[in-house]
N, C-alpha and C positions, 0 to 999 in steps of 0.2 A: 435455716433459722437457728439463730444461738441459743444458750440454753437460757438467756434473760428472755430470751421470749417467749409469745405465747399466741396457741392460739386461741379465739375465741370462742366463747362455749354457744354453740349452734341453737338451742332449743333454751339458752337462758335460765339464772340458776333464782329459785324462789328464794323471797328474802323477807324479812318484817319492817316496815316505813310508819312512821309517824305523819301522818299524810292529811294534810290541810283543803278541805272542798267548799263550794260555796252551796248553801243550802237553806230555800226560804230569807233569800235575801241576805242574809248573813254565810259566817264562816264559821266553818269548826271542824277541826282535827281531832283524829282517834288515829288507832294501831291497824291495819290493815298489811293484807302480804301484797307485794308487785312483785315485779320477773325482773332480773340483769337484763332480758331482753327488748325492755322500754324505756331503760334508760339509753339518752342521750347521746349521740359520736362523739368519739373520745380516743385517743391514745390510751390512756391506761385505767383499769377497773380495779377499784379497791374494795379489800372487805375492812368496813371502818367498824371499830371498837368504841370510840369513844367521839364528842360533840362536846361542843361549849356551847352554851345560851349567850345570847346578846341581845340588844335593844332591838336592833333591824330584823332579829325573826320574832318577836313579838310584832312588831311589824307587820313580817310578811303572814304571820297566821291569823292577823285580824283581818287581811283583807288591803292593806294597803297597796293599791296599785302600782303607785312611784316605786315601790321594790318587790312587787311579785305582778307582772302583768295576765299570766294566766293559772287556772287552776282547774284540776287538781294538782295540787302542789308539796312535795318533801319540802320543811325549810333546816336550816342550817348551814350558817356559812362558813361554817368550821368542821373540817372533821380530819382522824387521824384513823392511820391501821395499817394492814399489809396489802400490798402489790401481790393482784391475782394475776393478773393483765397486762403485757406492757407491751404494744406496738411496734417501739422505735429500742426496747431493750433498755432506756433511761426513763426512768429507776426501774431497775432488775424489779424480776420477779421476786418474792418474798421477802424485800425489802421493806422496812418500817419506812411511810413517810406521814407526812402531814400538809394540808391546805386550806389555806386562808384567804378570802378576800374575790378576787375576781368577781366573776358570775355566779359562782357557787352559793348555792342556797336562796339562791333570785329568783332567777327565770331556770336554773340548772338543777337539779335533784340534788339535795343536800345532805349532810350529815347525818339529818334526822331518820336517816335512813340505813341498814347495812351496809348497804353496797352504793357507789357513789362510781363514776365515769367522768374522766375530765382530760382535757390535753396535757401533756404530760409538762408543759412550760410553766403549769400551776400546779406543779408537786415538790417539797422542799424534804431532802434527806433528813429523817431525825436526827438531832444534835445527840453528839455523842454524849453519853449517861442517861437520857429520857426515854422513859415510856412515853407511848399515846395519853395516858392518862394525864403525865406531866405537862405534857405539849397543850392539851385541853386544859387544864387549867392558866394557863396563859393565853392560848387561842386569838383569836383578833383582840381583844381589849388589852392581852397582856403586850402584844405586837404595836396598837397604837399606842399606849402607856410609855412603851419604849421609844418609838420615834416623837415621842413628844417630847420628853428627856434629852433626848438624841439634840434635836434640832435647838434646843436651849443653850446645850454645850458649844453647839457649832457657832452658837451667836454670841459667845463669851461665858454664860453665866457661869458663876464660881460660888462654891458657899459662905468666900470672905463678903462677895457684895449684899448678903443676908436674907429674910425670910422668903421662902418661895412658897406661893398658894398655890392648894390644889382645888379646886371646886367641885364638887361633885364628888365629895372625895369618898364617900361609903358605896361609890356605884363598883362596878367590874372594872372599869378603865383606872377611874381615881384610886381607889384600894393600892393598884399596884404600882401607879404612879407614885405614892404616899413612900409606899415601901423600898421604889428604886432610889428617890431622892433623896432616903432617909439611909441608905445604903454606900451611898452615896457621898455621905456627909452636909447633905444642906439641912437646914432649918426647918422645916416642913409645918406649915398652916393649914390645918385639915378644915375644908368648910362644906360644914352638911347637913341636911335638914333634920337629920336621924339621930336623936338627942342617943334612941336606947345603942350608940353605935363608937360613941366617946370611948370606951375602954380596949373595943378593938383598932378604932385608930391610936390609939397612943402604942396597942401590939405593934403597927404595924413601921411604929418610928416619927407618926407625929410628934412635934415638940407641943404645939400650942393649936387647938380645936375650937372653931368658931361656926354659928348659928350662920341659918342660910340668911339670916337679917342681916349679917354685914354684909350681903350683897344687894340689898332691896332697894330701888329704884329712885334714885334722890333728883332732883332738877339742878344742882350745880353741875357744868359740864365737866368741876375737876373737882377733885375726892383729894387729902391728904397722902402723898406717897409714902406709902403704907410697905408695899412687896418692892422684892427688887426683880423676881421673874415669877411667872405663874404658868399651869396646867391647866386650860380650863374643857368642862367637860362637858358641857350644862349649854354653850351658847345663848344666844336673848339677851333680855337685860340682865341678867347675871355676870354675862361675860362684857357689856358696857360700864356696868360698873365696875369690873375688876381693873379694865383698861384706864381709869381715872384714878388709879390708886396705886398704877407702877409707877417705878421711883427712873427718873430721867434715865434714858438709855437700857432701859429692864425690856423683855422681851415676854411676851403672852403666847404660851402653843394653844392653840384653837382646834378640838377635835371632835366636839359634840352640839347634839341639836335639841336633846329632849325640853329644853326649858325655851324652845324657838328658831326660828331661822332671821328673824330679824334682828337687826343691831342697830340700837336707837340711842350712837353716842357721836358728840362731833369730833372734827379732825382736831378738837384741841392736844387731845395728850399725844397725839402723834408729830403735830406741828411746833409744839410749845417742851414739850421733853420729850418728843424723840423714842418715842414707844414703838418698839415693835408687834406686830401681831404676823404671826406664824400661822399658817394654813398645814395642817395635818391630813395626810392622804394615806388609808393603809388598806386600799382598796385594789386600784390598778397602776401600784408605782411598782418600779421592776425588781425581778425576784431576787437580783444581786443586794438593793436596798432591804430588801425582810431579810438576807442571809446574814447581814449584818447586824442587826438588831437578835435573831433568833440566837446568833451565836453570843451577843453578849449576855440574854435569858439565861443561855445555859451555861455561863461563866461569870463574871466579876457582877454582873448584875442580876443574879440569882437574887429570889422571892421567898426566902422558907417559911416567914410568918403564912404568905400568902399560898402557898401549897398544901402546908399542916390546915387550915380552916378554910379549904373549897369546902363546898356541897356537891355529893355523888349522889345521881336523882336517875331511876330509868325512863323508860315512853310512855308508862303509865301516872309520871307526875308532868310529863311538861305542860300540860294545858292551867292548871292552875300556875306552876312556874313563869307561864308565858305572862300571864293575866296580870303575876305578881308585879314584872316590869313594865306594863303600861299604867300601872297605878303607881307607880314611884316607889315599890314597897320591898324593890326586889335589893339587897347587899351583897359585897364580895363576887364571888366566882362561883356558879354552877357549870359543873360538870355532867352530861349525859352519858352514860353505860349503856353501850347495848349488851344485853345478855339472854 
């Protein structure tokens, strides 16, 4: 056995979880201790330092089935720290990494927890200059932010062709979207319902801030072409209306559901100007596609408004943090510390 490996710890090492049960009909999460030795099979066991909050583990901690099928349940689909553990010897032992996306924080014991177990084909080497800490504030929202960017560029957009909306723009995802395309050099349209949130998006490189009402649900199938490409976050009619308002050949990344899963717009702006609508995946697309995105995180597309003003919260606040984001109420980027 090399010395990246390891073996595993026979009687399992006690740990503290933020651990989600069903109780009286409903759900609810406290701090409790589990053992390394209930979690999961896995190639490699990580002692994770730090977790990102997202929409999907408010989600999984209410109870929603479609992303947590059994419980009791760790949520978190993000988590960073060092390699205790490692099977195959990739990634060494006391190696910093971090993982996003998969199963993790679903049906798999998540972040919200110390220790976390996962196949080692869903561990991504920290970029070089990041802490965990670093990494969790970017975490899955900063990772789709960025393939959503990404894939806009791949379909031409430029900041000479002019303003690009972000929707949803004061959530985790938009926040960092605001800040890369403002990094970027585009024109940035921040739209969001969070009047008290106007001074941190212009922090963050918005040029011009607009009310979730210019998105609100008109019966013309076309809207004046308004943007030339958009971010949107929000899906629903939010995001039918944005698709009426791209300017002929403008392209729409589509990464979010909180505002619905339905799209109640016709195939006019698609048939008539040639609109794209981009499908966003920062789930189960391959880790070569996150290495490329992580590396421009920690390069040309770095965030510093968006790192100086996360929120560092530990296991004793996420039940109200969670509650925050199903009520719309939550902004920017929280960060979880285990300590």
């Amino acid at each position: 056995m090399s010395e990246s490996q390891s073996k595993p710890q026979q009687n399992g090492q006690a740990y503290q979880a933020w651990q989600v049960s069903e109780q009286d009909g409903g759900y609810r999460g406290c701090e409790t201790t589990l053992s390394t030795a209930d979690l999961p099979a896995g190639d490699v066991l990580i002692r994770v330092s730090h977790s990102s909050l997202n929409y999907k583990d408010a989600l999984s901690a209410s109870g929603n089935k479609g992303v947590t099928r059994q419980f009791p349940h760790t949520p978190g689909i993000d988590a960073a720290g060092e390699v205790i553990e490692s099977a195959t010897g990739k990634p060494a032992v006391g190696s910093q990494v971090l993982v996003t996306g998969y199963d993790l924080g679903m049906n798999t014991a998540g972040g919200f927890g110390e220790y976390i177990r996962v196949p080692a084909a869903w561990c991504i080497a920290m970029p070089e200059g990041w802490m965990a800490k670093t990494a969790m504030i970017y975490g899955t929202a900063g990772l789709t932010a960025g393939l959503s960017v990404h894939k806009l560029l791949t379909m031409g957009a430029t900041p000479e062709q002019g303003k690009v909306a972000v929707s949803g723009a004061s959530g985790a995802v938009g926040s960092v979207a605001v800040e890369i395309l403002s990094v970027l050099g585009f024109d940035v349209v921040a739209i969001s319902g969070k009047a008290e949130q106007v001074d941190t998006l212009r922090t963050l490189g918005a040029a011009e801030i607009l009310g979730r009402d210019a998105l609100e649900a008109q019966k013309k199938p076309m809207l004046k072409p308004t943007f030339a490409n958009a971010v949107d976050t929000v899906g629903g009619a939010p995001l039918a209306e944005l698709l009426k308002q791209v300017q002929p050949g403008g392209s729409v990344s589509c990464c979010g559901l909180v505002a619905g899963i339905e799209l109640p717009v016709t195939v006019l702006p698609f048939i008539l100007r040639g609109v794209n609508l981009l499908g966003i995946d920062s789930v189960e697309i391959p880790l070569a596609d996150k290495h490329v995105i992580w590396d421009k995180l920690a390069g040309p597309w770095g965030c510093p408004e968006t790192e100086k003003s996360a929120k560092v919260i530990g296991r004793s606040d996420l039940a109200s943090a969670l509650e925050a984001f199903l009520a719309g109420k939550s902004s920017g980027k929280i960060v979880l510390e285990h300590g």
